[in-house]
Jmol script that loads the backbone (N, CA, C; Angstrom):
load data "model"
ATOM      1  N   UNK A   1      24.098  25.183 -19.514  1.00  0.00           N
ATOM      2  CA  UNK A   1      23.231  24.202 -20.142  1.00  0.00           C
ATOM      3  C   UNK A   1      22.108  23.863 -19.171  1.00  0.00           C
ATOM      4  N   UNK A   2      21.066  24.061 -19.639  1.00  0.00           N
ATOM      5  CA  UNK A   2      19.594  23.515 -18.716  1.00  0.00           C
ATOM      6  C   UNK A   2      19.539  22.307 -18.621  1.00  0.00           C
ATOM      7  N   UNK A   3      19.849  21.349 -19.286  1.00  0.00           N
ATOM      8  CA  UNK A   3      19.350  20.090 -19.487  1.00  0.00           C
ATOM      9  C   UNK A   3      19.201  19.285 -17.796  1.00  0.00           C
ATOM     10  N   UNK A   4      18.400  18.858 -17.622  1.00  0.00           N
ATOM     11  CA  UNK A   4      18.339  18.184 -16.153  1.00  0.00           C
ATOM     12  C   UNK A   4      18.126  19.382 -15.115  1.00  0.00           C
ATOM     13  N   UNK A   5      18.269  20.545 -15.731  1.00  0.00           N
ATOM     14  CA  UNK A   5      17.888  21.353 -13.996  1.00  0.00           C
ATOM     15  C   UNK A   5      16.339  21.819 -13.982  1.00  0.00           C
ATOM     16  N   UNK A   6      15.913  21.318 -15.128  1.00  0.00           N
ATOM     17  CA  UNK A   6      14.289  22.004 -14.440  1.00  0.00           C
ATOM     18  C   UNK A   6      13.838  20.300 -13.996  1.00  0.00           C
ATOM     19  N   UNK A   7      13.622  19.580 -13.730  1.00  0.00           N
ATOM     20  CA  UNK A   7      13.020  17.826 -13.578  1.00  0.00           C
ATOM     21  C   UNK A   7      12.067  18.452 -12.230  1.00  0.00           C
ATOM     22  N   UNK A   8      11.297  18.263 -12.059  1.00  0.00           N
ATOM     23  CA  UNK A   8      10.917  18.459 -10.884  1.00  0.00           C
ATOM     24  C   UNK A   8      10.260  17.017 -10.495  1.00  0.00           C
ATOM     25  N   UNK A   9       9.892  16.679  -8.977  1.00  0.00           N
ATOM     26  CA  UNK A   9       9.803  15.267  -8.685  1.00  0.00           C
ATOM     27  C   UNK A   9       8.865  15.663  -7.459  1.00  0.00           C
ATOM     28  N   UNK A  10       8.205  14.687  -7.472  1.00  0.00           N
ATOM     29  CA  UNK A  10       7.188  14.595  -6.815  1.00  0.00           C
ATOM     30  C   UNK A  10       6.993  13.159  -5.566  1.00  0.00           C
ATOM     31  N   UNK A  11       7.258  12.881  -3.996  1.00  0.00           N
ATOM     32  CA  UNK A  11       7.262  12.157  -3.547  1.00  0.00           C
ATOM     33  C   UNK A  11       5.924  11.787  -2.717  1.00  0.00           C
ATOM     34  N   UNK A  12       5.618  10.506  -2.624  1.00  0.00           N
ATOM     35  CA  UNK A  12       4.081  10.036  -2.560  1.00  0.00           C
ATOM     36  C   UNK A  12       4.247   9.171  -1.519  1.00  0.00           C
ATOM     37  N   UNK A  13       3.639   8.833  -0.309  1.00  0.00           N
ATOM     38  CA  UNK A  13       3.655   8.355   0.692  1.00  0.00           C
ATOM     39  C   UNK A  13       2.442   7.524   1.104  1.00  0.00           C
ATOM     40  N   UNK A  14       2.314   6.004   0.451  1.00  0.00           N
ATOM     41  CA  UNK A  14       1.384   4.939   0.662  1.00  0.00           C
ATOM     42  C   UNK A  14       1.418   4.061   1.279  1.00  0.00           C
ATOM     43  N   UNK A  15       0.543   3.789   2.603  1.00  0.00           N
ATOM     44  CA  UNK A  15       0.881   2.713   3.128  1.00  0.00           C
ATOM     45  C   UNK A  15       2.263   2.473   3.898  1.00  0.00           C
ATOM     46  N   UNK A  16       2.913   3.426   4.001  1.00  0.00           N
ATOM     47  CA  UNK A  16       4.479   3.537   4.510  1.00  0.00           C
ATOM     48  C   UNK A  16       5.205   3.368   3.512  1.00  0.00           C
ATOM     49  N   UNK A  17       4.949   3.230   2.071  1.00  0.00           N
ATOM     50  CA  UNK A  17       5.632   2.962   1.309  1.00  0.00           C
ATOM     51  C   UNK A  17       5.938   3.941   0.519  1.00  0.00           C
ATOM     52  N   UNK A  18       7.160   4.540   0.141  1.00  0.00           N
ATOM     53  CA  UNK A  18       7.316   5.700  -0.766  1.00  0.00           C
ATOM     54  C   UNK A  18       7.815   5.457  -2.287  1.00  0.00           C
ATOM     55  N   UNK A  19       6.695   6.551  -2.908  1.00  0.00           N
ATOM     56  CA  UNK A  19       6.723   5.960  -4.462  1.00  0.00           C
ATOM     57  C   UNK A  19       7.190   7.695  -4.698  1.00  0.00           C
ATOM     58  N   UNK A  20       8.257   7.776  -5.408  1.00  0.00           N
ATOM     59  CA  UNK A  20       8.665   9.069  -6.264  1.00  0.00           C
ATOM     60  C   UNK A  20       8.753   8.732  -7.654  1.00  0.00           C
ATOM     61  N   UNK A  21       7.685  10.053  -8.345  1.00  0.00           N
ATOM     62  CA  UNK A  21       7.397  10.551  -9.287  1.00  0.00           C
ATOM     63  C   UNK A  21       8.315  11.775 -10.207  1.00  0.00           C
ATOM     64  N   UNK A  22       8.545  11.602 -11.174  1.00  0.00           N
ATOM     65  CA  UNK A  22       9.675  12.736 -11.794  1.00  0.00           C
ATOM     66  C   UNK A  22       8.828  13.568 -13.039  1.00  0.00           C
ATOM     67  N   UNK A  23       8.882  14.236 -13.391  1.00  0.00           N
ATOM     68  CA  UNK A  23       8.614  15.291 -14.491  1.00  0.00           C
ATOM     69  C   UNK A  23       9.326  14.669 -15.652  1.00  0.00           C
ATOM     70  N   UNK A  24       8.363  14.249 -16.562  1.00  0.00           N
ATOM     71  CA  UNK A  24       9.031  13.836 -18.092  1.00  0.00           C
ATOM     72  C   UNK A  24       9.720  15.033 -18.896  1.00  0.00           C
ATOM     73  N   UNK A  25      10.094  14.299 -19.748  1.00  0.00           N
ATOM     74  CA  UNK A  25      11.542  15.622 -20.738  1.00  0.00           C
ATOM     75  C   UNK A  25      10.646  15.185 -21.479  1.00  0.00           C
ATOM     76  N   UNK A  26      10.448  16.498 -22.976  1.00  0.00           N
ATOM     77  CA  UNK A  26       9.734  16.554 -23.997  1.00  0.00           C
ATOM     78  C   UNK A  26       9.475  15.260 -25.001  1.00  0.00           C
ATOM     79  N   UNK A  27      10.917  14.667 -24.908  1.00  0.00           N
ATOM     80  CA  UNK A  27      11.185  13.836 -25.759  1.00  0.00           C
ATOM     81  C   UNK A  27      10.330  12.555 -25.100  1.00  0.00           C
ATOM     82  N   UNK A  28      10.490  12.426 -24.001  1.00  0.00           N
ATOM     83  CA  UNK A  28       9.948  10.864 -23.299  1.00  0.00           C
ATOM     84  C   UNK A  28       7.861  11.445 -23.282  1.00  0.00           C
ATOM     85  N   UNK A  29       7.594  12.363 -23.316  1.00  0.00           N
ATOM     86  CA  UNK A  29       6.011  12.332 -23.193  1.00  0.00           C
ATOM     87  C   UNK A  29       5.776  12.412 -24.908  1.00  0.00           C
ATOM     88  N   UNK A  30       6.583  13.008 -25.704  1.00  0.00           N
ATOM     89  CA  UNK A  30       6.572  12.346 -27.256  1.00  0.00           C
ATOM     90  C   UNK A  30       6.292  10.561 -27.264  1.00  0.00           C
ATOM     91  N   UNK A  31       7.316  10.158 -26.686  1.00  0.00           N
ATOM     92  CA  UNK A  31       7.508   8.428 -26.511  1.00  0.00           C
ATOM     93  C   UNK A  31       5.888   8.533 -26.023  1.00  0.00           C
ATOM     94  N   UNK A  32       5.662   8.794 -25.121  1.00  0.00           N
ATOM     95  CA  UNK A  32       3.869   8.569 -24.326  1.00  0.00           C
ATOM     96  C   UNK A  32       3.347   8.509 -25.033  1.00  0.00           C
ATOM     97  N   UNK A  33       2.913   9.363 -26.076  1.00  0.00           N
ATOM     98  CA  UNK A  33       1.810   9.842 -27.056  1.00  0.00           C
ATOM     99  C   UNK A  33       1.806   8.616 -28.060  1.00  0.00           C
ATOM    100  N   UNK A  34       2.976   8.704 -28.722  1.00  0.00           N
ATOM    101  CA  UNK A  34       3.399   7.389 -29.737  1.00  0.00           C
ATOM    102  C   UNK A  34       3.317   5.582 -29.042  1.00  0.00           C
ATOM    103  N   UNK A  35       3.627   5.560 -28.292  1.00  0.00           N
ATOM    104  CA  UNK A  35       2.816   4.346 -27.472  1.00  0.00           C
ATOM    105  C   UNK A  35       1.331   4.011 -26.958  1.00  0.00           C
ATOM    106  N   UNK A  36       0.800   5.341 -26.849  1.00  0.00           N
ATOM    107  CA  UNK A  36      -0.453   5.596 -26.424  1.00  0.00           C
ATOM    108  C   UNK A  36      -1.127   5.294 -27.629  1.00  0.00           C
ATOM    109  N   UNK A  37      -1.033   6.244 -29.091  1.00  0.00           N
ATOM    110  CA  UNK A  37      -1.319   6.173 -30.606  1.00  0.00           C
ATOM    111  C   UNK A  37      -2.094   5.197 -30.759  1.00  0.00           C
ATOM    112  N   UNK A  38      -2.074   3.957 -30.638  1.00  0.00           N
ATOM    113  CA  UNK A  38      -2.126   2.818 -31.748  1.00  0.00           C
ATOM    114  C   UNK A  38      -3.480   2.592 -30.467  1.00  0.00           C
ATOM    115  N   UNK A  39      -3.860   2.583 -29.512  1.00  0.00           N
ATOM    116  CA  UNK A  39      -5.094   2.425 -28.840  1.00  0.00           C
ATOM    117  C   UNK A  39      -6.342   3.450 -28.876  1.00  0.00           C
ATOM    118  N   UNK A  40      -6.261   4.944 -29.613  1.00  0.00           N
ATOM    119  CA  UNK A  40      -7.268   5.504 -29.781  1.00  0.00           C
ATOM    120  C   UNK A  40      -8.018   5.150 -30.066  1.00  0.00           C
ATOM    121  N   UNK A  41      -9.014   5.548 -29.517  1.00  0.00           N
ATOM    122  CA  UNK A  41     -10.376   5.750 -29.705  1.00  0.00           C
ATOM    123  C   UNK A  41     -10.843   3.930 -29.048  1.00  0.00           C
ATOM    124  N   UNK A  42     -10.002   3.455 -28.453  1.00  0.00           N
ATOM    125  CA  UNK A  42     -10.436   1.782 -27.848  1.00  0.00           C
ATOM    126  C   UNK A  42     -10.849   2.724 -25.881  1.00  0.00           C
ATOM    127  N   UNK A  43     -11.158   1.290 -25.657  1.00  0.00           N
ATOM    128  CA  UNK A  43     -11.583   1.043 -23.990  1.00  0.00           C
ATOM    129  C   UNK A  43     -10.166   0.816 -23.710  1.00  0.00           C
ATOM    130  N   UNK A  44      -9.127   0.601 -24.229  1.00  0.00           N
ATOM    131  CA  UNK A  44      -7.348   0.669 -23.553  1.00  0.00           C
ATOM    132  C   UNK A  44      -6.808   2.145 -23.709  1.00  0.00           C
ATOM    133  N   UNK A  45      -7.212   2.634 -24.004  1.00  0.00           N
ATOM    134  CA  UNK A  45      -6.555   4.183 -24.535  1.00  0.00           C
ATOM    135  C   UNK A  45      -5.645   4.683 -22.923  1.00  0.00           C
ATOM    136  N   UNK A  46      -7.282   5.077 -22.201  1.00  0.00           N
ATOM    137  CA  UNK A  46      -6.548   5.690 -20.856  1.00  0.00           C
ATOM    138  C   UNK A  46      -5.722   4.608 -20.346  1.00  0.00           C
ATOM    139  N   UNK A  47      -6.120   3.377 -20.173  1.00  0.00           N
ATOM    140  CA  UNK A  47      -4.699   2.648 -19.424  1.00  0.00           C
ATOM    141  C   UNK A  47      -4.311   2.650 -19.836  1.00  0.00           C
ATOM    142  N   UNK A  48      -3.044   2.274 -21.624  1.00  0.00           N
ATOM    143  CA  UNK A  48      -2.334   3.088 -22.087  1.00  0.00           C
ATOM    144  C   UNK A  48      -1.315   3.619 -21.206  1.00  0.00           C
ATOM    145  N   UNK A  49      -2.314   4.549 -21.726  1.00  0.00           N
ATOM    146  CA  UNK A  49      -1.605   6.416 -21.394  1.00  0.00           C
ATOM    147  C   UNK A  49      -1.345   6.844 -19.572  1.00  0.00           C
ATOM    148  N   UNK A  50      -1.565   5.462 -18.879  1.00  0.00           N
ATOM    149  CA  UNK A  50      -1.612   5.659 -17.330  1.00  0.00           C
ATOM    150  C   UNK A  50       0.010   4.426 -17.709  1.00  0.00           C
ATOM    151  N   UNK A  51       0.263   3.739 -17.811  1.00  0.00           N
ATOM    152  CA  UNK A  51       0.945   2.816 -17.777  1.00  0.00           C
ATOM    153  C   UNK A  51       2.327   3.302 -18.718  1.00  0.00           C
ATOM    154  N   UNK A  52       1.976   4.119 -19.773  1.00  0.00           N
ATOM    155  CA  UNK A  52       3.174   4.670 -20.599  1.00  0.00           C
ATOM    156  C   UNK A  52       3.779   5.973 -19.259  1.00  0.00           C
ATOM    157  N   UNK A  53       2.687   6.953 -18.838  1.00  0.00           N
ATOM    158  CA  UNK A  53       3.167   7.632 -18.145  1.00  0.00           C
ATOM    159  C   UNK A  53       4.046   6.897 -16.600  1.00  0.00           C
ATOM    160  N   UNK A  54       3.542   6.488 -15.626  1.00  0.00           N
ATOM    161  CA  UNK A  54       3.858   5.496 -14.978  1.00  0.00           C
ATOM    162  C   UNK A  54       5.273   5.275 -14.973  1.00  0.00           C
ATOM    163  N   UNK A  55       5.363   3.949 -16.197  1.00  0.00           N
ATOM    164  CA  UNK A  55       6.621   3.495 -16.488  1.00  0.00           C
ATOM    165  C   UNK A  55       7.344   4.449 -16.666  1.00  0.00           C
ATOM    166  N   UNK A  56       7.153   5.785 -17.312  1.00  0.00           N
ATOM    167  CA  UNK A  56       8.678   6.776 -17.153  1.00  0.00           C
ATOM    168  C   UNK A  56       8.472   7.250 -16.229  1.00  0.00           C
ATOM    169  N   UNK A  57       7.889   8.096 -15.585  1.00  0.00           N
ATOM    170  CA  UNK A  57       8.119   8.441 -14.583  1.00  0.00           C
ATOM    171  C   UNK A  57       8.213   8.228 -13.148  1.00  0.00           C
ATOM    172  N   UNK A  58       7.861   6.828 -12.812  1.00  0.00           N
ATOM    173  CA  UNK A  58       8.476   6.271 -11.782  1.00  0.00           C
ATOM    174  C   UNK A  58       9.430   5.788 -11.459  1.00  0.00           C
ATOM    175  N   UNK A  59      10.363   6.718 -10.344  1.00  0.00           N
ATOM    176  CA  UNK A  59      11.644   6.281 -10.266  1.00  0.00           C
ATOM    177  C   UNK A  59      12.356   5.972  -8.757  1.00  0.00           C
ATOM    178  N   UNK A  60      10.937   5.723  -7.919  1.00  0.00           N
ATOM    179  CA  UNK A  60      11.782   4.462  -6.864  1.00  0.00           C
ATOM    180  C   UNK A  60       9.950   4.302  -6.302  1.00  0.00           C
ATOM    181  N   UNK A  61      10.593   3.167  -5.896  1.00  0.00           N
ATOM    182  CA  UNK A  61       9.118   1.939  -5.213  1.00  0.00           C
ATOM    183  C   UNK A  61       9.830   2.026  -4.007  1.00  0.00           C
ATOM    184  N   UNK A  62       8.936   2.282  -2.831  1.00  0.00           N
ATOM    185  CA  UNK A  62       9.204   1.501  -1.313  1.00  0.00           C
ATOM    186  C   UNK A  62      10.788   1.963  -1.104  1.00  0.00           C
ATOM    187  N   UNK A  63      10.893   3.495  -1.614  1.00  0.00           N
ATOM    188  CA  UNK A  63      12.026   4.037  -1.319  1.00  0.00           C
ATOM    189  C   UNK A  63      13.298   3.272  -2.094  1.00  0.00           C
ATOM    190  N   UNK A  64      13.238   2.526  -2.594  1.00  0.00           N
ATOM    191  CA  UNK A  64      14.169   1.746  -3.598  1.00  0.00           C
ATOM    192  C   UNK A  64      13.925   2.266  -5.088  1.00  0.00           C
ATOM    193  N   UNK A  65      15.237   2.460  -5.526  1.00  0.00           N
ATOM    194  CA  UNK A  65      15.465   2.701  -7.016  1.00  0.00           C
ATOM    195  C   UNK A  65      14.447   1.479  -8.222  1.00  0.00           C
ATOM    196  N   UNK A  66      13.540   1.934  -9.020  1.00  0.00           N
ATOM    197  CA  UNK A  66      12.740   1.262  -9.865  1.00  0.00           C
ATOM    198  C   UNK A  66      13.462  -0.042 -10.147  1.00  0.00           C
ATOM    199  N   UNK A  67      14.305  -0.064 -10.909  1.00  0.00           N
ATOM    200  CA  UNK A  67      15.270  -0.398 -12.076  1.00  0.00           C
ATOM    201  C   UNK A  67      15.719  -1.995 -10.969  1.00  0.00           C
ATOM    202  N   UNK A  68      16.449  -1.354  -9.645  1.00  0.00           N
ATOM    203  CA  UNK A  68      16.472  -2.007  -8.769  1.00  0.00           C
ATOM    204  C   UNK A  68      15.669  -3.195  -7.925  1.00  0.00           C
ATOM    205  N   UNK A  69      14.212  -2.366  -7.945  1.00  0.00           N
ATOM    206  CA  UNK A  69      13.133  -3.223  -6.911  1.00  0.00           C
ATOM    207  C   UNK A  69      12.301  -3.817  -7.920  1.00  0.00           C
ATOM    208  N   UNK A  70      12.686  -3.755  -9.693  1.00  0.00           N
ATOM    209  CA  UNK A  70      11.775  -4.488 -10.357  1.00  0.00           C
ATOM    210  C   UNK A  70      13.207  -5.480 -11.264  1.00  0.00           C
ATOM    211  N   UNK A  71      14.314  -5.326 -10.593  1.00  0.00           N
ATOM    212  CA  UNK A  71      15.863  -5.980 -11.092  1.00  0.00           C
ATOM    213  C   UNK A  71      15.787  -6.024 -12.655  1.00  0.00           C
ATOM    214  N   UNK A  72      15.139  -4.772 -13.365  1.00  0.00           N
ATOM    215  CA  UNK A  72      15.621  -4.650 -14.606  1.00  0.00           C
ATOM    216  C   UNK A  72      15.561  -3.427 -15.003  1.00  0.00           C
ATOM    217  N   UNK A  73      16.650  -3.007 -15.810  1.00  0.00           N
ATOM    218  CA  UNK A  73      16.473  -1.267 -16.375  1.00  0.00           C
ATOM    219  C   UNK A  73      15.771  -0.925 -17.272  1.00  0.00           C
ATOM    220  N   UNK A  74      14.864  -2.061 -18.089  1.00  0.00           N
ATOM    221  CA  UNK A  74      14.031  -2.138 -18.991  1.00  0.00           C
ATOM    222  C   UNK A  74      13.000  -1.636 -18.743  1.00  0.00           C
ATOM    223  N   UNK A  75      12.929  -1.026 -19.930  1.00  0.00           N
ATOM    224  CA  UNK A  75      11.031  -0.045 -19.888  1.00  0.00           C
ATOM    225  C   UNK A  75      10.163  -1.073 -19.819  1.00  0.00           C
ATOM    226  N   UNK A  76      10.332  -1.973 -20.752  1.00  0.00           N
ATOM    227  CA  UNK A  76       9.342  -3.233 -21.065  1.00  0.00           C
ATOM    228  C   UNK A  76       8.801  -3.876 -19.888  1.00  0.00           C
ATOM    229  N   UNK A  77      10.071  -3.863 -18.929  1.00  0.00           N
ATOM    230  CA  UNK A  77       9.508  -4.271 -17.206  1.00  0.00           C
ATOM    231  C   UNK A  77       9.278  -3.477 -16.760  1.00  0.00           C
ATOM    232  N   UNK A  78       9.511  -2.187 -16.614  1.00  0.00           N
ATOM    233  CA  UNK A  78       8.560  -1.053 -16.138  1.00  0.00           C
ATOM    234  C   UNK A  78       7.286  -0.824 -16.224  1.00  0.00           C
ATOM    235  N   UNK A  79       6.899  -1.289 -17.851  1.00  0.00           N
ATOM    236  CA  UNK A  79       5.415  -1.588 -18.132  1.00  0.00           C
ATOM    237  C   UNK A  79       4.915  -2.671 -17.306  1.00  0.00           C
ATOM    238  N   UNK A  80       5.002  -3.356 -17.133  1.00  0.00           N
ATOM    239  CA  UNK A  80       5.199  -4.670 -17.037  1.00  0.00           C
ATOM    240  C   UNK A  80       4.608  -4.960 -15.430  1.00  0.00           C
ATOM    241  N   UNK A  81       5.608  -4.100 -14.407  1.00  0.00           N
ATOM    242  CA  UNK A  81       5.237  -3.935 -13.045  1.00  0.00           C
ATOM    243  C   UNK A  81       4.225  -2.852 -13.013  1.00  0.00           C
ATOM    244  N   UNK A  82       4.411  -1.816 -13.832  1.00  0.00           N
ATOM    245  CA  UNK A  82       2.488  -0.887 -13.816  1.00  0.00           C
ATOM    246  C   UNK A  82       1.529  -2.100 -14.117  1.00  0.00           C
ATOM    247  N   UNK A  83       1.714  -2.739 -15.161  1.00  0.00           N
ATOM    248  CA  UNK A  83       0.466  -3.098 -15.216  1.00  0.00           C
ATOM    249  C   UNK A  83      -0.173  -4.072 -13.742  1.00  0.00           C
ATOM    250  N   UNK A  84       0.816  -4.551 -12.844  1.00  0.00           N
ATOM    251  CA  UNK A  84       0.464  -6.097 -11.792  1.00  0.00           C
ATOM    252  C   UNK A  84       0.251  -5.296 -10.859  1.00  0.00           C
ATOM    253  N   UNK A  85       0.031  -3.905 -10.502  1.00  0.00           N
ATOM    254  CA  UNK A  85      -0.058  -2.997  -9.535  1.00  0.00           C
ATOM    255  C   UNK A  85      -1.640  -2.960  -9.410  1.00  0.00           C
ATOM    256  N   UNK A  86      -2.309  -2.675  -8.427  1.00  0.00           N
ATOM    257  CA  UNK A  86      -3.624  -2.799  -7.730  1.00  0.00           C
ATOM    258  C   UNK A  86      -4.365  -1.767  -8.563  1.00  0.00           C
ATOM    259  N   UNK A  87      -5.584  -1.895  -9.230  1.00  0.00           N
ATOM    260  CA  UNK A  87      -5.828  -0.801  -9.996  1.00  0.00           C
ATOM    261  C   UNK A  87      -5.857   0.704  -9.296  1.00  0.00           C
ATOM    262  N   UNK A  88      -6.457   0.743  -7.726  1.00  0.00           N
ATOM    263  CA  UNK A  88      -6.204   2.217  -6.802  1.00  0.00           C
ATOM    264  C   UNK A  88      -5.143   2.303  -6.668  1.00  0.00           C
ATOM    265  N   UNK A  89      -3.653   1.294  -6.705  1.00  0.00           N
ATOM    266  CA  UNK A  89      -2.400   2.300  -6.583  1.00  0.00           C
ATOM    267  C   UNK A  89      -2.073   2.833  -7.866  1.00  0.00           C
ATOM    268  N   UNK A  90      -2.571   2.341  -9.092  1.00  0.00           N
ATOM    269  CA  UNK A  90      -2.247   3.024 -10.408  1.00  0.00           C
ATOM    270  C   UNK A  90      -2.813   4.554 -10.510  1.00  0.00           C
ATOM    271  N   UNK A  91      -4.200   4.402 -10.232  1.00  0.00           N
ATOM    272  CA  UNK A  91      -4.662   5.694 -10.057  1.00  0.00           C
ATOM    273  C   UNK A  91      -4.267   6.539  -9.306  1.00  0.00           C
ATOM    274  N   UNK A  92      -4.214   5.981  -8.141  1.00  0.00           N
ATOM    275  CA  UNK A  92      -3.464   6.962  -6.974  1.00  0.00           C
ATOM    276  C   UNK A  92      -2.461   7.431  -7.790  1.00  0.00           C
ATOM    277  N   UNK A  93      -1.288   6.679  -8.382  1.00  0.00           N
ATOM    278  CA  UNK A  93       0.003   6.994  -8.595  1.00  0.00           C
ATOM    279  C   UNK A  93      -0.104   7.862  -9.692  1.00  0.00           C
ATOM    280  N   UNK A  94      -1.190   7.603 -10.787  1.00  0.00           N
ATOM    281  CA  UNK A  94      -1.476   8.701 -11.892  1.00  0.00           C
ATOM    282  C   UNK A  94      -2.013  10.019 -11.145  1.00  0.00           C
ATOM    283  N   UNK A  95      -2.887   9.965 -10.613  1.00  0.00           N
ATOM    284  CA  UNK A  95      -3.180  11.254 -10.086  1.00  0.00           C
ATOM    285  C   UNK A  95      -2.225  11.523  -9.532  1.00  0.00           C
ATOM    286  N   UNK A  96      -0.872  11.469  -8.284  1.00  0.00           N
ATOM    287  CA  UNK A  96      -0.388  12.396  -7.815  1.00  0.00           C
ATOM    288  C   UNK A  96       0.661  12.548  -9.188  1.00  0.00           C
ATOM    289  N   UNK A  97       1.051  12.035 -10.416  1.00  0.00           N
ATOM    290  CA  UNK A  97       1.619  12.360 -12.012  1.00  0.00           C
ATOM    291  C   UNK A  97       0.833  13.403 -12.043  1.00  0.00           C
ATOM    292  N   UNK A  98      -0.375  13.606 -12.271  1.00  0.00           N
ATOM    293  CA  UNK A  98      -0.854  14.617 -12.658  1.00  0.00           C
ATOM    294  C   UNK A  98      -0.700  15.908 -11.880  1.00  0.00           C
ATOM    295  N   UNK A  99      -0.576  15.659 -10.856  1.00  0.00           N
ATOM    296  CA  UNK A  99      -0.542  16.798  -9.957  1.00  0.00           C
ATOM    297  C   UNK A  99       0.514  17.327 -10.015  1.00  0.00           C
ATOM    298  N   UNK A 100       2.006  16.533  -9.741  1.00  0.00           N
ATOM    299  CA  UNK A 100       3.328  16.968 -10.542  1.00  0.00           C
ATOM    300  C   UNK A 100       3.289  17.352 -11.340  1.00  0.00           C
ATOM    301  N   UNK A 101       2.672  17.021 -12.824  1.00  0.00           N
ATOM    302  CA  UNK A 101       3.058  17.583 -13.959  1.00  0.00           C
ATOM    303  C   UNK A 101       2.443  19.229 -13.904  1.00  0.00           C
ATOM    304  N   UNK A 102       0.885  19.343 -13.096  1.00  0.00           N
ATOM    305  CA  UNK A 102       0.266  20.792 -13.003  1.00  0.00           C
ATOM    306  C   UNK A 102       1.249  21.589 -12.072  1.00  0.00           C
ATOM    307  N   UNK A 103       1.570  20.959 -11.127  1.00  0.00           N
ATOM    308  CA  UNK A 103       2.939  21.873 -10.435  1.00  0.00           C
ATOM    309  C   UNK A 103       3.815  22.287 -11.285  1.00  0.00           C
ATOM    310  N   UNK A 104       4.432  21.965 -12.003  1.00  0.00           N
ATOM    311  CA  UNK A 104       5.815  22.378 -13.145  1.00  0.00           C
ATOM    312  C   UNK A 104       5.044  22.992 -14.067  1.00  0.00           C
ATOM    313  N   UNK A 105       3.630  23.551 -14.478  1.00  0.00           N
ATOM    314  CA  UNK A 105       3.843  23.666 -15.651  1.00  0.00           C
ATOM    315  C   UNK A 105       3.364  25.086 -15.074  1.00  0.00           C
ATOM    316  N   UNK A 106       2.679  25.541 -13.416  1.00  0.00           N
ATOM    317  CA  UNK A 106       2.584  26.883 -12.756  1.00  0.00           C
ATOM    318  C   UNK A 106       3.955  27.049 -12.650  1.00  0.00           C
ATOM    319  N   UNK A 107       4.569  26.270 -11.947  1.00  0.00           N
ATOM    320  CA  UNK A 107       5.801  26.886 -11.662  1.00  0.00           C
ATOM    321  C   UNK A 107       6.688  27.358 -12.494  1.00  0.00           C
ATOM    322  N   UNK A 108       6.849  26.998 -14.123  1.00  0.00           N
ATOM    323  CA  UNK A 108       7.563  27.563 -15.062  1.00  0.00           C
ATOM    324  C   UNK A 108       6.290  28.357 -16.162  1.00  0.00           C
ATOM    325  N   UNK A 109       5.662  28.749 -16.051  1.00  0.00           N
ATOM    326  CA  UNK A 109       4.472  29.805 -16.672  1.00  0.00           C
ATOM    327  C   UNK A 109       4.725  30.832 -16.665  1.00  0.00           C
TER     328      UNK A 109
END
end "model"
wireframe off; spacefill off
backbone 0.3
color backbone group
């Protein structure tokens, strides 16, 4: 069974602080798109779609487990702590997402 062995993850090093990034499953960048949806074509679209991505795929702050360093397993607070984040660490943190996601998609091509 494949399930969980392709994830690939991506670790980011700010400020001394380490933020790891994971590779979404089909089903959770479906969830992206459908959360993203309802802001097309607005001035929220890309944050959105930086804050849907984000929230799944960030899975530890400052070397601590997400779920942990934001004391809830909730997506809703996952959103929640993307959004109170400095607008350059969002970007930062989307761009090195992006860069993960272009890594996995050479590496399985």
């Amino acid at each position: 069974m494949l399930l969980g062995l392709i994830k690939v993850t991506r670790e980011v090093v700010i400020e001394n602080n380490v933020f790891i990034l994971k590779t979404l499953k089909a089903k959770d960048m479906r969830d992206v798109m459908i959360g993203t949806f309802e802001f097309e074509g607005t001035i929220q679209a890309p944050y959105e779609m930086r804050k849907q991505l984000l929230g799944r795929s960030l899975t530890h702050v400052a070397g601590i487990e997400i779920e942990q360093f934001i004391g809830s397993p909730s997506l809703e607070s996952k959103f929640a702590f993307i959004d109170q984040l400095d607008e350059s660490l969002s970007n930062r943190l989307y761009d090195e997402y992006v860069l993960l996601s272009n890594s996995a998609k050479e590496k399985y091509s």
